[in-house]
N, CA and C of each residue as an Amber inpcrd file, in Angstrom:
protein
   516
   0.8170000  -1.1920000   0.0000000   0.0000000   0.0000000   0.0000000
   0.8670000   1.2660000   0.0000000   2.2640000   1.1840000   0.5570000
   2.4660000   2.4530000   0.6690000   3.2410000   3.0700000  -0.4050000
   3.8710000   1.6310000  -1.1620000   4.2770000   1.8300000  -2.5550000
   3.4930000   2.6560000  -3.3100000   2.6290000   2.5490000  -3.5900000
   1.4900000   3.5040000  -4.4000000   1.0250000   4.7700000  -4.1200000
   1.5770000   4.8360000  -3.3140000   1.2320000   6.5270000  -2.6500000
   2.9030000   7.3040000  -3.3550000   4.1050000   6.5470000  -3.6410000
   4.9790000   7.3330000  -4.4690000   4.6390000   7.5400000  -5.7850000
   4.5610000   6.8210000  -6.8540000   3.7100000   6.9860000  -8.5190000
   2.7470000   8.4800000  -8.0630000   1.7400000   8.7590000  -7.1740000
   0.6320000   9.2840000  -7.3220000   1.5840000  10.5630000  -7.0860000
   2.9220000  10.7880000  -5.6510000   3.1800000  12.1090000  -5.3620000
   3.8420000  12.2940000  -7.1390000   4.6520000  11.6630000  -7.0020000
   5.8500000  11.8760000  -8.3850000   5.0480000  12.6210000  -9.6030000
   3.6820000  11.9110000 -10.1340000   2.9370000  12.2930000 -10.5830000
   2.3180000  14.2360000 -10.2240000   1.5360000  13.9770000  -9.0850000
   1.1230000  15.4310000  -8.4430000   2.2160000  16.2760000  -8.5460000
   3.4890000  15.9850000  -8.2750000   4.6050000  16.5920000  -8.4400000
   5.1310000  17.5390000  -9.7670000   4.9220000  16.3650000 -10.5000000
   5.3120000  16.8510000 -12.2300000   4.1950000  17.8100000 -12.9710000
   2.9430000  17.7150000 -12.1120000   1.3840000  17.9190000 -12.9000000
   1.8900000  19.8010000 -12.5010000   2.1210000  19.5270000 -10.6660000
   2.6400000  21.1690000 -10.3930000   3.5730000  21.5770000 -10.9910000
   4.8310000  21.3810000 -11.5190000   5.7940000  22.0240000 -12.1780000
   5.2610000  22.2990000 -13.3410000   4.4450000  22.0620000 -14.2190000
   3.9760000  21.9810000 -15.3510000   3.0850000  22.9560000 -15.0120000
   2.0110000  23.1990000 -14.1450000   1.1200000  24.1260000 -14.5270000
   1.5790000  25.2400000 -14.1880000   2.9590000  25.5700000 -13.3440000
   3.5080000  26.9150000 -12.9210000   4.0380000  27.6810000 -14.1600000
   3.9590000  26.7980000 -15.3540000   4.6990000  27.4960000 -16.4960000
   6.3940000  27.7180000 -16.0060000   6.5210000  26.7880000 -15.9560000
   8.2090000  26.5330000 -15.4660000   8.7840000  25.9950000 -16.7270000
   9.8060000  26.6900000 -17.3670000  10.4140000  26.2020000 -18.3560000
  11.9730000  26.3170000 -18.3290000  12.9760000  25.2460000 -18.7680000
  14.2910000  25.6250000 -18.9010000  14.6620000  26.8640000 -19.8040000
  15.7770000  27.2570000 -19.2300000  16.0710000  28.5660000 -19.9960000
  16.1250000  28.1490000 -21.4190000  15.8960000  29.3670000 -22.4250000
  16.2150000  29.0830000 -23.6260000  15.0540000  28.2740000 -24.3980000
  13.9500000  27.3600000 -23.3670000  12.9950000  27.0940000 -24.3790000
  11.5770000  27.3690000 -24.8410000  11.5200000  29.1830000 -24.6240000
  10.4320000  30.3110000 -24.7500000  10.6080000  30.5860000 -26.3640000
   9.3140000  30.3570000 -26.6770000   9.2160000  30.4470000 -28.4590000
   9.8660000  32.1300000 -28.4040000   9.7820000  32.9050000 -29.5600000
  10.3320000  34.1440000 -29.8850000   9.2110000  34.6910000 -29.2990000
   8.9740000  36.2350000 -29.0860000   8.0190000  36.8570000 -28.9220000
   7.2220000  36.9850000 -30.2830000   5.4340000  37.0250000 -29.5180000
   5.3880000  37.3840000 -31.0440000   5.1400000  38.6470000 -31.6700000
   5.3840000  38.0470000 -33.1950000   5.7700000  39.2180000 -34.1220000
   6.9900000  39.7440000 -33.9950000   7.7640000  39.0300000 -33.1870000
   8.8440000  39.6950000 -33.0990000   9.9680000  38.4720000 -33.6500000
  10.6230000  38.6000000 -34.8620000  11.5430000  37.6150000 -35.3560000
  12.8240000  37.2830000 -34.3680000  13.2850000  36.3020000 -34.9120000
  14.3290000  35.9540000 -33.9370000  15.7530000  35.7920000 -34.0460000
  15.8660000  36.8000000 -35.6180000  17.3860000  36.8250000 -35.7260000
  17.6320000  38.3270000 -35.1530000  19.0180000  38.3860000 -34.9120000
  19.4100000  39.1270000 -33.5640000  21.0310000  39.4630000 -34.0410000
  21.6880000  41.0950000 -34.6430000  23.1180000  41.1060000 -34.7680000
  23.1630000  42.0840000 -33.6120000  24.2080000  41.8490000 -33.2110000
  24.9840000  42.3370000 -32.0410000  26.1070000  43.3380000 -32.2570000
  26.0350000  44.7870000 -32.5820000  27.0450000  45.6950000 -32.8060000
  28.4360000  45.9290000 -31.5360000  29.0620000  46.2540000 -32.4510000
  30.1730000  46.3330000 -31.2520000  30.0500000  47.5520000 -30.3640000
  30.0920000  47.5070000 -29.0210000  29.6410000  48.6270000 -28.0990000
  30.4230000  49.2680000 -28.0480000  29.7100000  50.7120000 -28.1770000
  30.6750000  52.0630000 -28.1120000  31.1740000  52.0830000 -26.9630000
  32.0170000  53.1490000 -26.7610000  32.8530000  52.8600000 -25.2930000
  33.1280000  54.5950000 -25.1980000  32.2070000  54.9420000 -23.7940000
  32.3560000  56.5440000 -23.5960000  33.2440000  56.7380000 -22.4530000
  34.1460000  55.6880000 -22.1560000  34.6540000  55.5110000 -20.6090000
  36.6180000  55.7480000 -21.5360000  37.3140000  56.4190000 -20.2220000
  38.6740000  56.2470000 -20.6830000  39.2570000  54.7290000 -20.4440000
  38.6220000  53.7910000 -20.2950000  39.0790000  52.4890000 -19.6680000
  38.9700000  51.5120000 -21.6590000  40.3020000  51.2040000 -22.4240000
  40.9400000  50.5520000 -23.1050000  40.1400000  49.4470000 -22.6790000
  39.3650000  49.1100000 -24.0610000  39.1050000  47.8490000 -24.7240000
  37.5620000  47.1900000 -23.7030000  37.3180000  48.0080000 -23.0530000
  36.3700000  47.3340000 -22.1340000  34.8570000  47.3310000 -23.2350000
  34.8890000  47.7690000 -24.0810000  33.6000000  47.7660000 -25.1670000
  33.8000000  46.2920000 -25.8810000  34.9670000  45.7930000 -25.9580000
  35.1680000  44.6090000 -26.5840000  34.7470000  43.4390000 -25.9040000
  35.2000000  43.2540000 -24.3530000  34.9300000  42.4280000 -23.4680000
  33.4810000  42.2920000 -23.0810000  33.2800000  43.3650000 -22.9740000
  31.1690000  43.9760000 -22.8840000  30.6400000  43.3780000 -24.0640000
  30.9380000  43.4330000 -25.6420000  30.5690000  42.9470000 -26.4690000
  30.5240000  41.2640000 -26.9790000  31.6420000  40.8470000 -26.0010000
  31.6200000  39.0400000 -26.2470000  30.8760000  38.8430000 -25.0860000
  30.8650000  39.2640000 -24.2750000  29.5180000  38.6470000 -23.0950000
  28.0940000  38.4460000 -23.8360000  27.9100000  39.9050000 -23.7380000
  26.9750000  40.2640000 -24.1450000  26.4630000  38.8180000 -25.6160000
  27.6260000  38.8540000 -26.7360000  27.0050000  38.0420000 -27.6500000
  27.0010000  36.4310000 -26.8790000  28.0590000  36.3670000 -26.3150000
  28.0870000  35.3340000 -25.1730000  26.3540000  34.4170000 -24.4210000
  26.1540000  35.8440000 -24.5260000  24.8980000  35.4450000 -23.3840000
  23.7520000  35.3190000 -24.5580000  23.3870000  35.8820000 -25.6230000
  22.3130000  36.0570000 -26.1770000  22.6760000  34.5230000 -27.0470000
  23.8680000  33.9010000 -27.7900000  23.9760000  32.8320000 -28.1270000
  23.7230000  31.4860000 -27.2990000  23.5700000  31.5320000 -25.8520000
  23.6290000  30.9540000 -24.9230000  21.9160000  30.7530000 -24.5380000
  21.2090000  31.5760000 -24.8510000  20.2110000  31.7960000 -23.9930000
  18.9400000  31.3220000 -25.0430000  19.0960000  30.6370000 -26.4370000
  18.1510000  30.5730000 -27.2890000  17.2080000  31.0720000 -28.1310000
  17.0820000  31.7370000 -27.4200000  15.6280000  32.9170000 -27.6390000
  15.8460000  33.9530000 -29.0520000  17.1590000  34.0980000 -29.5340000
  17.3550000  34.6130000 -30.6300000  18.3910000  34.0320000 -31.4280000
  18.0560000  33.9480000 -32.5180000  19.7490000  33.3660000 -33.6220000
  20.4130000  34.6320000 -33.8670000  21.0410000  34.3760000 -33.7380000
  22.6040000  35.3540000 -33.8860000  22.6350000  35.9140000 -35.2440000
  22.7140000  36.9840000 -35.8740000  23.1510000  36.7900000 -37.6940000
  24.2790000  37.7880000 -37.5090000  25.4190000  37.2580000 -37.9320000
  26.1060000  38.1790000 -38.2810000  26.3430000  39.1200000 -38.9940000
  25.2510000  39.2560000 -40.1140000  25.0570000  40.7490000 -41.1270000
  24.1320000  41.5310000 -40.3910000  24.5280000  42.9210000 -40.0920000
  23.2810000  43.7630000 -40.0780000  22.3100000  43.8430000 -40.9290000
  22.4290000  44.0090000 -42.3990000  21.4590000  43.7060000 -43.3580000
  20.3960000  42.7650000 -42.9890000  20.2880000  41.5650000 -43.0930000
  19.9500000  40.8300000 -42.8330000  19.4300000  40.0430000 -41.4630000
  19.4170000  41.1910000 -40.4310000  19.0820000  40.6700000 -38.9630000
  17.7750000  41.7850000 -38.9400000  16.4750000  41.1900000 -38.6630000
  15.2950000  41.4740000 -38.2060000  15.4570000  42.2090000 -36.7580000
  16.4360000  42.1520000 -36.1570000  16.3400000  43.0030000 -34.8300000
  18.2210000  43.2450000 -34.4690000  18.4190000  44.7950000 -34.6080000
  19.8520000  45.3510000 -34.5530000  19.8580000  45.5700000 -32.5950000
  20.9880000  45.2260000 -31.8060000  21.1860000  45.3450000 -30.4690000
  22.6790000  46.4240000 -30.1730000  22.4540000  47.5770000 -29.9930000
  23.6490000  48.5910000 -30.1620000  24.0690000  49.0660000 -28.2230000
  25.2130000  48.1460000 -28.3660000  25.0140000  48.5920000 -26.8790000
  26.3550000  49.6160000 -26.6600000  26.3680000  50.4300000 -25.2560000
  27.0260000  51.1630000 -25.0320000  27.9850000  51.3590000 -23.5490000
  28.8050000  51.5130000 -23.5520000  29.5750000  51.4660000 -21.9610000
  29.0800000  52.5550000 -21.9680000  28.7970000  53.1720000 -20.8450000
  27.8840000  54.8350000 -20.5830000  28.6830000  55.4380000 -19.6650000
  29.4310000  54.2770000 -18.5730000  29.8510000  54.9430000 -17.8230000
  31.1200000  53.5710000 -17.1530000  31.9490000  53.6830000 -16.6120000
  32.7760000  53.1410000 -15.3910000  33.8430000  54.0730000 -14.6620000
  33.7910000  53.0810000 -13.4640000  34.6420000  54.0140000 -12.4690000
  34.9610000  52.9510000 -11.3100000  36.0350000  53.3930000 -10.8010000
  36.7020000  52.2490000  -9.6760000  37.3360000  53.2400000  -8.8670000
  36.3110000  53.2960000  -7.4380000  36.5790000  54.3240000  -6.6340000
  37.2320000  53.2740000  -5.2420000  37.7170000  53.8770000  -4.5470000
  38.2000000  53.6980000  -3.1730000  36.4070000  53.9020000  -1.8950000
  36.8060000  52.1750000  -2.1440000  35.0780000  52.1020000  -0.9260000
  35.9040000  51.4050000   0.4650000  36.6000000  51.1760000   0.6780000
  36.7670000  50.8270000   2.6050000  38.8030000  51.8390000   3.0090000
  38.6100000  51.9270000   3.9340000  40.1050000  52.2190000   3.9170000
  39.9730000  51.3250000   5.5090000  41.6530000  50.9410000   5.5270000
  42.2040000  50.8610000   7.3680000  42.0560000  51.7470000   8.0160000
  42.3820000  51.5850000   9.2320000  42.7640000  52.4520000  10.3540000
  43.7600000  53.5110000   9.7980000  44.8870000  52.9930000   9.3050000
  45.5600000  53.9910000   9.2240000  45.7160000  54.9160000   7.6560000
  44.2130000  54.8410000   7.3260000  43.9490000  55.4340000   6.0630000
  44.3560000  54.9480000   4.5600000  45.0220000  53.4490000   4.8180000
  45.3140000  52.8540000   3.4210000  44.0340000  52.1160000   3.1050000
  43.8370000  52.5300000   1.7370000  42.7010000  51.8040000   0.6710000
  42.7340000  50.4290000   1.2900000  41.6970000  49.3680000   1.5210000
  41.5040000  48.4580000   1.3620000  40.2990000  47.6820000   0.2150000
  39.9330000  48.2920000  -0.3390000  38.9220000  47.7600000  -1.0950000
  38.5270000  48.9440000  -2.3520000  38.1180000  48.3760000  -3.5590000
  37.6450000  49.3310000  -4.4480000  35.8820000  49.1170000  -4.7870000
  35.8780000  50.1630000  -5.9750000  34.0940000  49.4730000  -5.9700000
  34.2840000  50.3040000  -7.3310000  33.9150000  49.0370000  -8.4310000
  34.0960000  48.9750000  -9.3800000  32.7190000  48.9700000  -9.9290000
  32.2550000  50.0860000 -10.6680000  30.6750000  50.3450000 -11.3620000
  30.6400000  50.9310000 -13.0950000  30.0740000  49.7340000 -13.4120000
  30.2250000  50.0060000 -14.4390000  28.3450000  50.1130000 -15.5470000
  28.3830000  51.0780000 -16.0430000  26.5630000  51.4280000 -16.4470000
  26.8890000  50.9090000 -18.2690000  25.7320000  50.0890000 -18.2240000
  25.6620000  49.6030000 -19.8620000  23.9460000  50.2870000 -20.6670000
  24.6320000  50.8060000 -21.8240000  23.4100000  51.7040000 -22.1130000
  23.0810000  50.5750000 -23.3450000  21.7530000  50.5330000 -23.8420000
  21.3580000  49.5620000 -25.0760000  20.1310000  49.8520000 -25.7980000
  20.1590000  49.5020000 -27.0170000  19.0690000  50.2230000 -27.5830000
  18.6360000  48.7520000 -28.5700000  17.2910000  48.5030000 -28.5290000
  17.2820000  46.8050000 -29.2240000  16.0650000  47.9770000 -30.2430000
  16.8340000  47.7060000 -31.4460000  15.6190000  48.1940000 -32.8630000
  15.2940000  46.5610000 -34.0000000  13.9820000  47.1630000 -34.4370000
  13.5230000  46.5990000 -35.6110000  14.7130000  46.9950000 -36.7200000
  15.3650000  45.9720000 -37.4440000  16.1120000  46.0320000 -38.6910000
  16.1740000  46.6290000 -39.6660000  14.4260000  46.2400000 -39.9310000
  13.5550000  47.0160000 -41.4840000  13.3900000  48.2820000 -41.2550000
  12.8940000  48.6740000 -39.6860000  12.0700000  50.3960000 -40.0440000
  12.5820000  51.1080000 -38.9160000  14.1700000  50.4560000 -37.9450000
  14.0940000  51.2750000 -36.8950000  13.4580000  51.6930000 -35.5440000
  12.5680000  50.8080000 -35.6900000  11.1760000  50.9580000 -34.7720000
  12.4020000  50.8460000 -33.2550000  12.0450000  51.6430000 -32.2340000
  12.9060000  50.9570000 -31.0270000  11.5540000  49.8160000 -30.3950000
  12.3740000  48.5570000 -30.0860000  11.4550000  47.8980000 -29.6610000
  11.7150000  47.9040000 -27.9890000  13.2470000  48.0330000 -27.6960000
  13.6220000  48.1520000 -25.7850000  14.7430000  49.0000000 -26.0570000
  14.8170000  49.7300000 -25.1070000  15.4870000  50.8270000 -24.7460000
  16.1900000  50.8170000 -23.5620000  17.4230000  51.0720000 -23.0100000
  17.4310000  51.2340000 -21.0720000  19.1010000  51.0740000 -20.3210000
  19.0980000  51.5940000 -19.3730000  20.2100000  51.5160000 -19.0530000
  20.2660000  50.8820000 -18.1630000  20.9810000  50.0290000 -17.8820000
  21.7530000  49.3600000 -16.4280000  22.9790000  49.5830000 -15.6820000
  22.8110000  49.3660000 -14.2800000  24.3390000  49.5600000 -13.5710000
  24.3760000  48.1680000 -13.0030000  25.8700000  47.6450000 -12.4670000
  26.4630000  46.9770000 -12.0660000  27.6410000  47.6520000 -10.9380000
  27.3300000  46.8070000  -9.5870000  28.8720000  47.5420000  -9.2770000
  29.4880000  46.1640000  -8.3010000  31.0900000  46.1150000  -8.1470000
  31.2880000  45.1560000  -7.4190000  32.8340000  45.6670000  -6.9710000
  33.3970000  45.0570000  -5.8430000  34.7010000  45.0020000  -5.0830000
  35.3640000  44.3420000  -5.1630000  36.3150000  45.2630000  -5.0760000
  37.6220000  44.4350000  -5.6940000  39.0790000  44.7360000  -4.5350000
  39.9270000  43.4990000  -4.1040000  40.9320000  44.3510000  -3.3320000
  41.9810000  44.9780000  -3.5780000  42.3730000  45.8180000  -2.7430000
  43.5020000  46.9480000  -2.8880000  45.0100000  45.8890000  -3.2520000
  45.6950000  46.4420000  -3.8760000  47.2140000  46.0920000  -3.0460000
  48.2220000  46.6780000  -3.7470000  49.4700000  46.5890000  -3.0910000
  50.0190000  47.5220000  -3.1530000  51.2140000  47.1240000  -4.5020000
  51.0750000  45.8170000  -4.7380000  51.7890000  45.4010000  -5.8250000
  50.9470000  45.7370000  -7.2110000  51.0220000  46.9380000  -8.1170000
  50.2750000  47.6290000  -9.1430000  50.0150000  46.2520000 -10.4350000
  50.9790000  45.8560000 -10.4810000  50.6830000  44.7580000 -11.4100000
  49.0330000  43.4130000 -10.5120000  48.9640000  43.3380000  -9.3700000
  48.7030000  42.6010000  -8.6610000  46.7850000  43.7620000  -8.7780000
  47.4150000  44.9700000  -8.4400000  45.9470000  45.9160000  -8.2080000
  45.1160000  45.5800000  -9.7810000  45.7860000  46.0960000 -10.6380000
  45.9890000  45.8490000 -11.9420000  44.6760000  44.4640000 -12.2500000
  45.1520000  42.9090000 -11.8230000  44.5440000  41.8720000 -12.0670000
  43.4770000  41.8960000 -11.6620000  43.4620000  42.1720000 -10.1930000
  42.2570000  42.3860000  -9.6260000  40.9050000  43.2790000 -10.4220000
  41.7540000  44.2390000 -10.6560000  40.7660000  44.9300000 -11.3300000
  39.9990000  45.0180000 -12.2340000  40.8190000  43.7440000 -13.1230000
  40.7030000  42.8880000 -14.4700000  39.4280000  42.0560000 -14.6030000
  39.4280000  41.6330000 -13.4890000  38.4660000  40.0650000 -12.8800000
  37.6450000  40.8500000 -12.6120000  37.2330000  41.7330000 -12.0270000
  36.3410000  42.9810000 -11.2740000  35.2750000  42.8730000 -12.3900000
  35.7890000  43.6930000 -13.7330000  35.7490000  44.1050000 -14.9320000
  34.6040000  43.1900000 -15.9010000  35.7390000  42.1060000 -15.4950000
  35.2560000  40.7640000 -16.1250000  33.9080000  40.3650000 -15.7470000
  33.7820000  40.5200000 -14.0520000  32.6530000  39.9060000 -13.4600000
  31.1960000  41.0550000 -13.6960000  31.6900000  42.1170000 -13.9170000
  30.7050000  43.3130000 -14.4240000  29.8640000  43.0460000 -15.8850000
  30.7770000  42.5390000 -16.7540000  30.6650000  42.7280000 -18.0030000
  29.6710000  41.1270000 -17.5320000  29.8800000  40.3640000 -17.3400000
  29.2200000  39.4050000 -17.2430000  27.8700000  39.1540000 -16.4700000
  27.5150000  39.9740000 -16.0390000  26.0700000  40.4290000 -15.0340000
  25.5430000  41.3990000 -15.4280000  26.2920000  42.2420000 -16.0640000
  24.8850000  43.1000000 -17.6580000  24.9170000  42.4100000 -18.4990000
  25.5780000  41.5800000 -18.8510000  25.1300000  40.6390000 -20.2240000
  23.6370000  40.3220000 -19.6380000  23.8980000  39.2930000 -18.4520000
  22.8910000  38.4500000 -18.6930000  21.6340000  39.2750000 -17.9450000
  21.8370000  40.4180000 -17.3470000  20.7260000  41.4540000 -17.4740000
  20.1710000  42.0330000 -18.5290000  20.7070000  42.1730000 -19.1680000
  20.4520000  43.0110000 -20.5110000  19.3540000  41.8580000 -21.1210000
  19.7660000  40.2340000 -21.1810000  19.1000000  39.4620000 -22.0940000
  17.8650000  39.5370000 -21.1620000  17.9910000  39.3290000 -19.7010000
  17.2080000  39.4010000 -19.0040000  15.8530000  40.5350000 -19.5020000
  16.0110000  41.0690000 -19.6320000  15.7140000  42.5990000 -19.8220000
  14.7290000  42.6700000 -21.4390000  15.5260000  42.1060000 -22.2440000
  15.2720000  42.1000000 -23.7460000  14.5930000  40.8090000 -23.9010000
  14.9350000  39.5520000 -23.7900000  13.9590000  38.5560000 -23.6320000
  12.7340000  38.0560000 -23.3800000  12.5710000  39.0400000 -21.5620000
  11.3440000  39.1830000 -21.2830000  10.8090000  40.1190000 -21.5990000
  11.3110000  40.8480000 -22.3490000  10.2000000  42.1390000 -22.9490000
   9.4910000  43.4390000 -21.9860000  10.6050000  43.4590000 -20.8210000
  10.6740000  44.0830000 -19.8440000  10.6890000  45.5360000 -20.5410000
């Protein structure tokens, strides 16, 4: 008897995940009317910080190749929806000091601006800006501050990506 009371939960179980509209990432049809090829311009960069539009730009395509919901085309011509994104802003300020007034920590913020248009007529379909900020530690070896700051960078660019898809996916 008590065998049969597992089949029935396992069952009730699967019936609830199913009616919550729970789906793995990546397997949400396109929106509709809205096609699903998708080019990815290389992001302008309004910040004095070298090459960080490049790193922002492989996430970014990183995440939207990753996530299903759009095919990638590499011609602008030919992509039903253009994604033009922008570094708007970064900065890596001094957020904790010691006792005796040496930096211990930075805080690394970096704002991604994006504009998602229709291909054919321009139409803006999402618009918007995001921030990111995160810490990073001090030290006193510059090559060493340097790395840190690298990874910082890295971990920024990688949490507006997947905001941004966040953002553009759901039609937020």
């Amino acid at each position: 008897m008590r065998r049969s009371g597992v089949p029935l939960l396992l069952v009730a179980t699967l019936l609830l995940v199913a009616a919550c509209g729970y789906r793995p990432e990546g397997t949400l049809p396109p929106v509709a009317g809205r096609p699903a090829t998708l080019f990815v311009e290389l992001a302008k960069n309004r910040t004095g910080r070298a090459f960080i539009e490049n790193e922002l730009t492989n996430r970014i395509v990183e995440r939207f190749a990753r996530g299903g919901r759009y095919r990638l085309d590499e011609e602008r011509p030919t992509a039903a929806l253009v994604l033009t994104p922008e570094v708007a802003g970064y900065t890596a300020v001094a957020s904790a000091y010691s006792q005796t007034d040496q930096i211990l920590l930075y805080r690394a913020t970096m704002t991604l601006a994006a504009t998602l248009v229709q291909g054919e007529d321009g139409r803006i379909v999402w618009k918007g800006t995001l921030t990111e900020s995160v810490e990073f530690a001090a030290s006193s070896d510059r090559a060493q501050q340097q790395t840190n700051e690298n990874v910082a960078v890295s971990g920024l660019t990688v949490r507006l990506a997947d905001d941004l898809y966040a953002r553009v996916a759901e039609n937020f």
